[in-house]
N, C-alpha and C positions, 0 to 999 in steps of 0.2 A: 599492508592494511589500508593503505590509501586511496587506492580505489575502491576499498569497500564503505571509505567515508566519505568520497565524494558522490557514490550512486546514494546514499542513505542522504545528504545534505538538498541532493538535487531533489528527491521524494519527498522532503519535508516542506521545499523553500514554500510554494506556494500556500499550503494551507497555515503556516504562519503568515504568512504574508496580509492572508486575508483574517488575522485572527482567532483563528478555529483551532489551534490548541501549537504548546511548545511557550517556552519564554517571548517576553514581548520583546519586538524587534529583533530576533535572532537572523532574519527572513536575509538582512544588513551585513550582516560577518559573513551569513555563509554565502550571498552572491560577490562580497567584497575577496571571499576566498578561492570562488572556483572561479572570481577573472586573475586570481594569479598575484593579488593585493595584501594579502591577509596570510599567518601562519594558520598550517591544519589543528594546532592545540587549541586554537578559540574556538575554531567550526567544530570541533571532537567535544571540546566541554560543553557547546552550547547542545549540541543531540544528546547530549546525556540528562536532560535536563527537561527531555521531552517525558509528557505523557504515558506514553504506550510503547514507542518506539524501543527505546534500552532494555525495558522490561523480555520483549520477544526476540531482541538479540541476542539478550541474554539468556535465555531459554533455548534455542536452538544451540549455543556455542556448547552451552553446557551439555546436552547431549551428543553434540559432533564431537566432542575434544579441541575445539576450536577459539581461535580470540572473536570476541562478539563483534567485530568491524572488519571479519576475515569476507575477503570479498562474496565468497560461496556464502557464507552465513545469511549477508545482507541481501543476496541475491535470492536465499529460499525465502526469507518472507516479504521482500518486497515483489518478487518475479515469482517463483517457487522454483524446486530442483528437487536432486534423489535428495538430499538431507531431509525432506519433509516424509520422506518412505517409513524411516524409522519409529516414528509415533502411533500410540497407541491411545487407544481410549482413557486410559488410567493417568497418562502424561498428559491427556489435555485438561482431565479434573487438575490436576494438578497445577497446569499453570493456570488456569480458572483462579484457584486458591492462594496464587502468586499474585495475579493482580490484584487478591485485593489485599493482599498486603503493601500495595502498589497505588492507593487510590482509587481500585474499584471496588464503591459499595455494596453492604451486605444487600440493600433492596434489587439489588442486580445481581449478583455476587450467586445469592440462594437458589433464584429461578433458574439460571445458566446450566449451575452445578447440577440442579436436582431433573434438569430436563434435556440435557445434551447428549447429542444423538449420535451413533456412531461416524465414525468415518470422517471426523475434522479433523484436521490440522492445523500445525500456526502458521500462517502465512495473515499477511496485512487483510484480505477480507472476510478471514473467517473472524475476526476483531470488529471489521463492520459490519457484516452479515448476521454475527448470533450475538458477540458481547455488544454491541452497538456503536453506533458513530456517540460522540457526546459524553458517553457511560464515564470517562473519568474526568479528561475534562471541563464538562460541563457546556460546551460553547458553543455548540452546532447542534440545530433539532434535526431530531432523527424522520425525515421525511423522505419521499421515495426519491424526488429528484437530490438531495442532499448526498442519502446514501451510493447513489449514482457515481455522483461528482466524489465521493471519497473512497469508495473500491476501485483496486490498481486495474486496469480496461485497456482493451487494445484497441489501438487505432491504426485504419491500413491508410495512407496519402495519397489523396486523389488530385490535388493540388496545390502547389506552394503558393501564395499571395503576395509575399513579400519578406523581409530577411525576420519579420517577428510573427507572420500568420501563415498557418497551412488548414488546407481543407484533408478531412479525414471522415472515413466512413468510419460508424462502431455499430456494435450491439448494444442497444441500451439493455438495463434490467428492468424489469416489467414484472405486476403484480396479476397472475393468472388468479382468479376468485380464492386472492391472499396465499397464494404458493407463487415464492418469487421467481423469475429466471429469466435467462438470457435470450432477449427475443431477436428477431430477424434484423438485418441492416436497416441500420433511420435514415432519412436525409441526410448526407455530408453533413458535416456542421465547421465551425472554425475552431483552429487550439492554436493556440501560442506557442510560442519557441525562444529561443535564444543559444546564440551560440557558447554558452557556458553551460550548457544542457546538453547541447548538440553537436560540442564541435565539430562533425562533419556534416554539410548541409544536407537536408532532408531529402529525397527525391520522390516521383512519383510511383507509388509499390512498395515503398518502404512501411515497415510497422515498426511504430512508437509506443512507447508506454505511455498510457493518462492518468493523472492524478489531478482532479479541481480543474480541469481544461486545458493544462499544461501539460505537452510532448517531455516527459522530463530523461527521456531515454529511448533511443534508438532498438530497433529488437532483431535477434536472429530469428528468423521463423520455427526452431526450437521453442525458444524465449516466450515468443506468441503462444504459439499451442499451451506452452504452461500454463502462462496467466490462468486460461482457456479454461484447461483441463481443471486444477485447482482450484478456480472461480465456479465449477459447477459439480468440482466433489462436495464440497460444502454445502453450494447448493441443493443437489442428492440428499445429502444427510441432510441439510433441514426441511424438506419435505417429506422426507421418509419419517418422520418426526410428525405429522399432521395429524 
């Protein structure tokens, strides 16, 4: 189950880091744990103690027959995989109705339920996509560059900087006359690294996963395509929703 806590640890560090949700200073135990300083029971209690995150581990394990920190588990909703195949429309009212017994409000809670479109699944951006960034929370406004920086994105490397900055092309999301989606390559831009994210150094042509501007994960071009694919089922469904 260890590396299913260390990729989950690595997805959280930065947006605690920067405040935006998870116990304060958690961001501390888990970089003090994946440089190899720290036991995995502080970094495991302190993600249990997150927002949103435990909530949709727990939710997938539960329909996989799996432990909620089984690598595959963490890997469908923070990357996505076949575990996301099995869901249905019915299962995602349902976990809808799970967050909020979870901390997500009814003022949020009702509209979700009463207007959710087919063809979602849980995976981490259909959370910031339809239930919102913020929605439990509370910490982050829900703005287009915000939601950006908080759905899992892929980035391809078009040059390394130095042992903490690489340059990466993405697709940013973009607000077509209020139908979101995944538009063309931007300008490179820089993302951070470290080698407790990374241990093997980045190269140029590799795909990393992004979260808040942070490479927090190397990718097979499988891996990639996912994100991909799953970043724009959801999106599909909520424009089919229009």
């Amino acid at each position: 189950m260890e590396e299913g806590i260390k990729l989950a640890a690595r997805f959280v560090y930065t947006p605690n880091s920067l405040g935006n949700c998870g116990p304060q200073n958690s961001y501390q135990k888990i970089l003090s744990y994946l440089s190899g300083e720290s036991p995995v029971d502080e970094t495991k209690e302190a993600l249990m103690k997150f927002q949103g995150l435990p909530h949709y581990l727990n939710f997938i394990a539960g329909k996989a027959g799996k432990d909620m920190f089984d690598p595959e588990v963490v890997e469908a909703y923070i990357i996505g995989n076949d575990l996301l195949k099995s869901f249905n429309h019915s299962d995602m009212k349902d976990l809808i109705e799970y967050l909020g017994t979870k901390g997500l409000p009814d003022t949020i809670k009702i509209p979700r339920l009463n207007n959710l479109p087919e063809g979602m699944v849980p995976h981490h951006n259909f959370h910031v996509l339809y239930i919102g960034i913020g929605s439990i929370a509370g910490k982050v406004e829900a703005t287009l560059k915000n939601t950006d920086l908080c759905r899992v994105s892929v980035g391809r490397v078009v040059d390394v900087n130095s042992l903490e900055e690489m340059i990466v092309s993405v697709k940013p999301l973009v607000n077509d006359n209020g139908i979101l989606k995944i538009g063309d390559y931007e300008e490179p831009k820089t993302a951070v690294y470290s080698k407790e994210f990374l241990p093997e150094p980045p190269r140029i042509g590799d795909y990393v996963a992004l979260h808040w501007g942070r490479a927090f994960k190397k990718l097979s071009e499988e891996q990639a395509e996912n994100i991909e694919k799953y970043t724009n089922k959801i999106l599909e469904a909520l424009s089919s929703s229009k």
